[in-house]
Backbone as CSV, one residue per row, in Angstrom:
resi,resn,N_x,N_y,N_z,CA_x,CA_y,CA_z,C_x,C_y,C_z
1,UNK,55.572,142.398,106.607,56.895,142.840,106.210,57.396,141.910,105.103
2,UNK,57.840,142.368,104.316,58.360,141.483,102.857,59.448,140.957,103.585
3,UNK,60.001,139.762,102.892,61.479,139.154,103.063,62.063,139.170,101.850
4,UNK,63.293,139.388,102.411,64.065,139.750,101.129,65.278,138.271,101.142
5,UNK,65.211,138.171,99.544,65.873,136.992,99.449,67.396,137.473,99.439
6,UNK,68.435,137.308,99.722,69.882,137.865,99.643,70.531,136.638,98.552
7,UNK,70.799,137.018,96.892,71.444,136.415,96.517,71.279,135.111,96.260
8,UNK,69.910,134.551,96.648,69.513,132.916,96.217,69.903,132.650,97.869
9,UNK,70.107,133.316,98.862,70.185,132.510,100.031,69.327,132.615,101.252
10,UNK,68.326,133.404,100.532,66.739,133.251,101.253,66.311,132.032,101.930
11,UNK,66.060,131.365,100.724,65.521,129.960,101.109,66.430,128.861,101.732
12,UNK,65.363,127.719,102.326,65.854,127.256,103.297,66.692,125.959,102.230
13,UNK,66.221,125.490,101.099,66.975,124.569,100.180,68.011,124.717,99.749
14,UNK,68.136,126.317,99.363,69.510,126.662,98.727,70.408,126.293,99.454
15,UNK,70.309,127.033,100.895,71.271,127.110,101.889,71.771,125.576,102.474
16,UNK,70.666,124.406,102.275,71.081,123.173,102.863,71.726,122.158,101.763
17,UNK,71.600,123.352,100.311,72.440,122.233,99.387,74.182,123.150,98.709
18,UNK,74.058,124.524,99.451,75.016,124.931,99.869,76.191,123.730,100.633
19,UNK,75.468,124.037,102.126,75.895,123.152,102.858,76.528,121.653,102.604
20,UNK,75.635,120.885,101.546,76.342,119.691,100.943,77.306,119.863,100.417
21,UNK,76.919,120.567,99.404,78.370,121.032,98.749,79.545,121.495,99.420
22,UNK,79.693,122.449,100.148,80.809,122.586,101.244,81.215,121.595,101.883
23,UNK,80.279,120.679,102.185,80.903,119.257,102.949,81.619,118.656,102.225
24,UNK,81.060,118.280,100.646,81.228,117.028,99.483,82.856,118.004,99.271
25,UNK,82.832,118.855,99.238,84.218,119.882,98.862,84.932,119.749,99.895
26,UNK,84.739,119.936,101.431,85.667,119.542,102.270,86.215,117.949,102.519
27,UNK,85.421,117.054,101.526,85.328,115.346,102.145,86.676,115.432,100.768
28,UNK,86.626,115.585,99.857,87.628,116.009,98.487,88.685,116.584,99.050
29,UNK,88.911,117.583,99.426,89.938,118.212,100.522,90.815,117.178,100.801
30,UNK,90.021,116.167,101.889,90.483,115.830,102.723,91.224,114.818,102.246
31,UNK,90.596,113.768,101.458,90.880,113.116,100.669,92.227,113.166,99.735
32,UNK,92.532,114.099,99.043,93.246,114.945,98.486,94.913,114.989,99.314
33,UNK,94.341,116.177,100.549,95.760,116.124,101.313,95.902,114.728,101.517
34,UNK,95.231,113.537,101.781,95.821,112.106,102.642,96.760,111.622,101.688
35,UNK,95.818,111.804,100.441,97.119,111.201,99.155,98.425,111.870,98.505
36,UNK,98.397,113.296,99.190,99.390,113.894,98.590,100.383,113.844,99.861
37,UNK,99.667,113.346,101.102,101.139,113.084,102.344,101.149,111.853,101.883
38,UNK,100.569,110.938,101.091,101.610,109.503,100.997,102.340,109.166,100.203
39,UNK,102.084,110.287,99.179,102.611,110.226,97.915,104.466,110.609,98.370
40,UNK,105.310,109.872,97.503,106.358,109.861,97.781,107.416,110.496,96.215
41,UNK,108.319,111.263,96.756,108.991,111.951,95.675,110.416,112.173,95.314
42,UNK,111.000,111.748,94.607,112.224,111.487,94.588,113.078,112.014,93.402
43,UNK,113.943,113.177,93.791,114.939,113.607,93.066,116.581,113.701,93.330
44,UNK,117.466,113.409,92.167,118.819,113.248,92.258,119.712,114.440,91.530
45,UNK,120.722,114.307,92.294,121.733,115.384,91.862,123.373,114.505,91.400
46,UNK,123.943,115.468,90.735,125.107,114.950,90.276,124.742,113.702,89.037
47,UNK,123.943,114.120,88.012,124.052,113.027,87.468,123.551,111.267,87.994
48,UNK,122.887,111.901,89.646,121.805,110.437,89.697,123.359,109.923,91.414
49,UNK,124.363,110.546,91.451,125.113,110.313,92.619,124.860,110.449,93.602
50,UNK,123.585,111.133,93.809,122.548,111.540,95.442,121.615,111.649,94.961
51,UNK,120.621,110.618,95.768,119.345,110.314,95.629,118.449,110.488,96.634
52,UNK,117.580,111.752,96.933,116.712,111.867,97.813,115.295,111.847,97.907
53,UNK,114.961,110.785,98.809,113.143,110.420,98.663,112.480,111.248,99.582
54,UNK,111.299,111.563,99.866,110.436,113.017,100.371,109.065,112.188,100.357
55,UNK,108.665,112.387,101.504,106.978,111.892,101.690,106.440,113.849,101.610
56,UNK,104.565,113.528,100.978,104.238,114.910,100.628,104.302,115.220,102.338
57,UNK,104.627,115.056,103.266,104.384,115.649,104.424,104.952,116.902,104.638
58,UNK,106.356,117.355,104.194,107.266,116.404,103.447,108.385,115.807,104.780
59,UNK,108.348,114.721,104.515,109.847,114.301,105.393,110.729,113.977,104.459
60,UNK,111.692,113.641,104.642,113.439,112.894,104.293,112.995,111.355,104.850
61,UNK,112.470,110.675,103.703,112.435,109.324,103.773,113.658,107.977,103.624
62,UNK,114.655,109.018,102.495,115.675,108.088,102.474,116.934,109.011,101.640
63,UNK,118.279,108.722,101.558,118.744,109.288,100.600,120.524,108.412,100.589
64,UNK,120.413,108.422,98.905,121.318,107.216,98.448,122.613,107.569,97.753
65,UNK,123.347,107.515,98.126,124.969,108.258,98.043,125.870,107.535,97.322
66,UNK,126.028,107.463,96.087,127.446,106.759,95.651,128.342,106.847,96.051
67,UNK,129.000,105.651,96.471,129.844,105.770,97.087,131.567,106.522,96.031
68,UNK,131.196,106.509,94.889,132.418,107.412,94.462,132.202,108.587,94.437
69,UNK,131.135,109.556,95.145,131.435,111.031,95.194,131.811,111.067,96.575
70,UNK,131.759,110.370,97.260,132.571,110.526,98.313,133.766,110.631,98.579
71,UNK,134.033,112.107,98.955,135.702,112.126,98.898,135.849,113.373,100.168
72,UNK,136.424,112.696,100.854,136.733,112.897,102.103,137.280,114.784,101.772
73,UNK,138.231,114.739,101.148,138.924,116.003,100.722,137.869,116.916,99.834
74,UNK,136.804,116.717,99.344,135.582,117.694,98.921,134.422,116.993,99.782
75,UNK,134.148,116.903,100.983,132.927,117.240,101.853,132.153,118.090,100.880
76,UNK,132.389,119.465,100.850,131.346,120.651,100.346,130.822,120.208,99.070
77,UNK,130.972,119.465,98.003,130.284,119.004,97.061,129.218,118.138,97.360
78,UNK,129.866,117.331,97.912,128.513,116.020,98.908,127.576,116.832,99.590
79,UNK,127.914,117.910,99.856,126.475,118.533,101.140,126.287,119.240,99.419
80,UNK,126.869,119.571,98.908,125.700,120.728,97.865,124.792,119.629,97.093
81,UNK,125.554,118.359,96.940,124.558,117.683,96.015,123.296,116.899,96.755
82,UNK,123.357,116.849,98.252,122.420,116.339,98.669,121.518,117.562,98.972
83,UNK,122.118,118.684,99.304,120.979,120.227,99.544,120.318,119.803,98.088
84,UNK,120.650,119.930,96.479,120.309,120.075,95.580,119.132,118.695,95.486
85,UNK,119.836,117.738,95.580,118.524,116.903,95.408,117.212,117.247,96.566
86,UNK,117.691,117.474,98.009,116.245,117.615,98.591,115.988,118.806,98.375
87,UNK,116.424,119.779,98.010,115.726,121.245,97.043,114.443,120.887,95.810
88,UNK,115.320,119.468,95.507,114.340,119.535,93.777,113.234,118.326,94.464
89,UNK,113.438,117.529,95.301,111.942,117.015,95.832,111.176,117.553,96.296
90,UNK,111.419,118.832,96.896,110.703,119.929,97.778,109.780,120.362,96.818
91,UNK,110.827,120.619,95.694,109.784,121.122,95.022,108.846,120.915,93.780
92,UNK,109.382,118.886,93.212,108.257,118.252,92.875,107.093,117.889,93.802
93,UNK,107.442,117.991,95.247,106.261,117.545,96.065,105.796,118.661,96.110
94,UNK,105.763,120.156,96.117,104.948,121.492,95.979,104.291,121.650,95.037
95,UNK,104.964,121.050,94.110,104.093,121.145,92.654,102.745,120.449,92.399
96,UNK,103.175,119.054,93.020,102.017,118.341,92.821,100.972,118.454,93.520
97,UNK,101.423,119.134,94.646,100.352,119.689,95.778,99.663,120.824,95.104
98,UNK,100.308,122.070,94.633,99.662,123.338,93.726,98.478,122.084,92.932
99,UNK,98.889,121.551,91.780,98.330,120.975,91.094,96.918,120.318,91.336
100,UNK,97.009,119.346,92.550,96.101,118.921,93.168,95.010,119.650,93.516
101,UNK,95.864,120.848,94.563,94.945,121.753,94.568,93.845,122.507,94.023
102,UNK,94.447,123.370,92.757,94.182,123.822,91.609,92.861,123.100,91.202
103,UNK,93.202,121.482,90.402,92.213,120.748,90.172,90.904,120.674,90.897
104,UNK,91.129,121.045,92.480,89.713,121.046,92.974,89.065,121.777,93.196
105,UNK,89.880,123.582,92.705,89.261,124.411,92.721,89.292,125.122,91.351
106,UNK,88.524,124.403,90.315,88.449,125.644,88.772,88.394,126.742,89.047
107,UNK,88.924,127.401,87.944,87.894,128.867,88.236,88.076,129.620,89.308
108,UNK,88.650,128.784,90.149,89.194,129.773,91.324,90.522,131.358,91.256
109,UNK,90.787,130.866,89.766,92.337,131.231,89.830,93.719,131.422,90.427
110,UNK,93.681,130.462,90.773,95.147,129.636,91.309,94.668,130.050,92.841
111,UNK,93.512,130.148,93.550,93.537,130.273,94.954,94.632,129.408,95.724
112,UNK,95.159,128.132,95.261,96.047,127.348,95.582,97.357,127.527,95.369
């Protein structure tokens, strides 16, 4: 009975340097996410008056409030400018994650 090769994955070499490669690509992966949860990201609102830091996990690592937008009689500005800054770390830390991503997969077209 003939054997039929399927695609270069007949043989027993292809398939075990397949296999490396899927590993060497998952060890990159992995690698990859560790540095993009330690990586830390920090954006401000109001002109730099709320300052919020973001681990890629992402958590709320810290966030730094001048004390002159504080005004008891506009509360609702203080919560919009701290929503606004951890809005815009959210989404330098997404970015850099896309990015990361991206990079380890060419050619993929944006699978990430």
């Amino acid at each position: 009975m003939a054997r039929q090769n399927f695609g270069g994955f007949g043989g027993g070499g292809n398939m075990q340097q397949l296999m490396r490669q899927a590993q060497k690509m998952q060890q990159q992966l992995q690698e990859t996410q560790e540095k993009l949860d330690a990586a830390e990201y920090e954006a401000s609102a109001g002109g730099g008056m709320v300052s919020v830091k973001i681990s890629g996990k992402p958590e709320v690592t810290g966030v730094t409030i001048d004390p002159q937008v504080v005004d008891p009689d506009d509360v609702e500005m203080l919560q919009d400018l701290i929503q606004a800054a951890i809005n815009e770390a959210l989404r330098k830390s997404e970015e850099a994650k896309e990015a990361a991503m991206n990079r380890m997969a060419p050619g993929m077209g944006g699978l990430f």
